[in-house]
N, C-alpha and C positions, 0 to 999 in steps of 0.2 A: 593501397588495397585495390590496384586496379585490376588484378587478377581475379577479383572476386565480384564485379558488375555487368555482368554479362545475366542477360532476361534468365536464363535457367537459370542460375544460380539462383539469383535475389529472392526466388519460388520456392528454392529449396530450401535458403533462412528462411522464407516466412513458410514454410510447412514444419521446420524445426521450432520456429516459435511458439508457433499453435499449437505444436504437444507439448510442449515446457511447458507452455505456462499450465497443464494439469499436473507437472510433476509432482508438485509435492500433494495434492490429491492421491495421484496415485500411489505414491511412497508409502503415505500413513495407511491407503486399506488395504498394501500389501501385508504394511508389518502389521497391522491388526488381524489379516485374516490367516497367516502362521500363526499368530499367539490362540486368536479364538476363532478361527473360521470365519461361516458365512453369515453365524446370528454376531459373531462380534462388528462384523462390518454393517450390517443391516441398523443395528444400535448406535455404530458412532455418524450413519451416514443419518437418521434422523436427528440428531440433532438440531440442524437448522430450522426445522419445524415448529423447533421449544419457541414458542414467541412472548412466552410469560416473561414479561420484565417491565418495571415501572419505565413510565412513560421518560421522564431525565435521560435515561440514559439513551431512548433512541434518538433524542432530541441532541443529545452530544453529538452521535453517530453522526447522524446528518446536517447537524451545524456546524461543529468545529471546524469540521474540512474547508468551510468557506471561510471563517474566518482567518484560519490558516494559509489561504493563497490568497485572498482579498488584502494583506497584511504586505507581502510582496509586490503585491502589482503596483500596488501605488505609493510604498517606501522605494521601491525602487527607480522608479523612476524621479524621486524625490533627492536619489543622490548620482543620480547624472544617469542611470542605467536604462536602456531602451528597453522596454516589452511591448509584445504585440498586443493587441484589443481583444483578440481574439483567435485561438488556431482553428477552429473549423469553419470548414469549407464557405466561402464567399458564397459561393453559388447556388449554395444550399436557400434556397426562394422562404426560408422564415428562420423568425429568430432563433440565432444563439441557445436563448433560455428554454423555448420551445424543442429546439433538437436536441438539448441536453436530457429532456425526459426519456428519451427512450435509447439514447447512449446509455446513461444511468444503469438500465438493465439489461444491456450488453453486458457493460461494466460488471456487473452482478455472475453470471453467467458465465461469462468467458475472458474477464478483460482483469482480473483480477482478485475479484470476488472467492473465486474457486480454491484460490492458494490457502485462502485462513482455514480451511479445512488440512491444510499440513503445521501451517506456520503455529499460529491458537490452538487448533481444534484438537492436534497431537501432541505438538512438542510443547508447548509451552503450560503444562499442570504438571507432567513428571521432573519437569527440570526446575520449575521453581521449588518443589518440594524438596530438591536434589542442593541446591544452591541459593535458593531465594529468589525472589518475583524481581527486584534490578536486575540483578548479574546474570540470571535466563533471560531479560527481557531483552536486553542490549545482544545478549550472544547471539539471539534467536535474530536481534535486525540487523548484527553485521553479517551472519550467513546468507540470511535474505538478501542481503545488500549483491553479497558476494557470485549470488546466485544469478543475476542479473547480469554480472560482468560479459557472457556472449554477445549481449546484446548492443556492445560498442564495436563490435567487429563486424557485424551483419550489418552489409551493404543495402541501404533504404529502409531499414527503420528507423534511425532517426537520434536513438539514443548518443550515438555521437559527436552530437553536436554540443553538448553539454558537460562539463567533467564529470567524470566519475567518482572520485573523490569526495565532493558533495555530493551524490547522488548519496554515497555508502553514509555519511553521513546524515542526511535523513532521514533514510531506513534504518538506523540504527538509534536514534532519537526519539523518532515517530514511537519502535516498538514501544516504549514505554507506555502509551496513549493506548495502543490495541491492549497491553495488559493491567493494565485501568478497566478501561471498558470490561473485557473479557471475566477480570474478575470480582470487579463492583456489582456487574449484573448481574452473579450468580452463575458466570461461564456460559453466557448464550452464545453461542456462534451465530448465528444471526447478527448479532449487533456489530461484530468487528468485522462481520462481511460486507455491513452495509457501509462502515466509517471508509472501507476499503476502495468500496465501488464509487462512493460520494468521494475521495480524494481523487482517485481517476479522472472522476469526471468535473472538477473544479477543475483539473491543470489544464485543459484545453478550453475552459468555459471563462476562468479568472486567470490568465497564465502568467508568470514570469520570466516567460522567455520567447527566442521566433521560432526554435526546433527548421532550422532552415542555415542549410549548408554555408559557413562564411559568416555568418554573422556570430558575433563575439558573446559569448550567454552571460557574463560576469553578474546577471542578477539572480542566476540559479545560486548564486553563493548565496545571497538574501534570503532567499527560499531556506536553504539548508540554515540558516541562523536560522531563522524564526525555527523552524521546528528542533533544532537544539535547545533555543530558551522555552518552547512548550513542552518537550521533554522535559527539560530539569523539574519546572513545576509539579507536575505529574508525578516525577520518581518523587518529590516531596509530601506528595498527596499520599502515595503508595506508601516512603518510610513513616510518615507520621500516622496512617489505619493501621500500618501493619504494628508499630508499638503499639499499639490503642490497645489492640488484641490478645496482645502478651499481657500488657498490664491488668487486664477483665480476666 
């Protein structure tokens, strides 16, 4: 890819980044506002405002994530695999935990947060209706997954130092967790923005890998297991409510 490292270029992925990552923002208020105009989009865009939902479930939001990368950090290195302490910035004069509050709500904003507004917020209530809350949830995290694929080709972001593979694999895993959340709480979007923004900002707080060119990531595989075996659980939470439901 050495045709692709040159200072203009690199500007130019990460100006293409920058408006990706609102694609599917923008997707869903496109197709919203063909179907119902400007009050349909005005109505799906408050949504995140809804903050009515018992306290558990924000509590999942922003805890799981840590237990979910807290779980890798130190099984893997427990079966020979090196992770770093830490990927932000050394030089950054306070801690870690400290700089992670206000990453957090970048995360929120611009860093990933924005996309459950296509992922949840649109696709995934017509399509579990359509097929059932698994088989949309996993479709909905390997398109996710799938969506991400530029981002191994863009020279200096970074995602190529990790397989991809396993990445689609946790996205695909994970969804089952956002449509838990999503529809245990009564479909806030609020909440799987926040589980969104809280996983971002564990990977570089609790990380499982160096994201640094040459070095070997083989514990992003651990990462992607653990969040296959917290999938599974999850899609068992999911089939066993969802008979509950039929049976009532």
């Amino acid at each position: 890819m050495k045709g692709f490292e040159s200072p203009s270029q690199r500007k130019t992925f990460s100006a293409y980044k920058s408006v990706g990552a609102f694609a599917p923002l923008l997707a869903a208020a496109t197709l919203i506002f063909r179907k119902d105009r400007w009050a349909g989009v005005k109505t799906f865009l408050r949504q995140v405002f809804d903050f009515r939902a018992k306290p558990i479930y924000y509590a999942v939001a922003l805890l799981l994530p840590i237990a979910i990368h807290l779980i890798p950090h130190y099984l893997a290195p427990a079966l020979g695999f090196e992770v770093a302490n830490t990927l932000f910035p050394a030089e950054i004069p306070v801690s870690p935990i400290i700089f992670a509050i206000p990453y957090f709500f970048l995360m929120l904003l611009i860093g990933g947060g924005q996309e459950e507004f296509g992922w949840r917020g649109y696709a995934q209530q017509p399509l579990q209706e359509k097929i059932g809350i698994i088989p949309a949830s996993l479709l909905i995290g390997f398109v996710w997954g799938l969506w991400h694929l530029p981002l191994w080709v863009m020279p200096g972001v970074g995602n190529s130092t990790y397989p991809f593979p396993a990445f689609l694999m946790m996205t695909t895993s994970i969804s089952l967790v956002y449509a838990w959340i999503f529809n245990k709480s009564g479909q806030k979007l609020i909440l799987v923005i926040l589980f969104h923004a809280m996983n971002n900002t564990a990977a570089p707080l609790i990380p499982f890998l160096h994201a640094q060119a040459g070095k070997p990531e083989t514990a992003y595989w651990v990462y992607a297991g653990v969040n296959v075996l917290v999938g599974i659980i999850f899609a068992v939470l999911i089939n066993k409510e969802t008979k509950s439901k039929l049976i009532k």
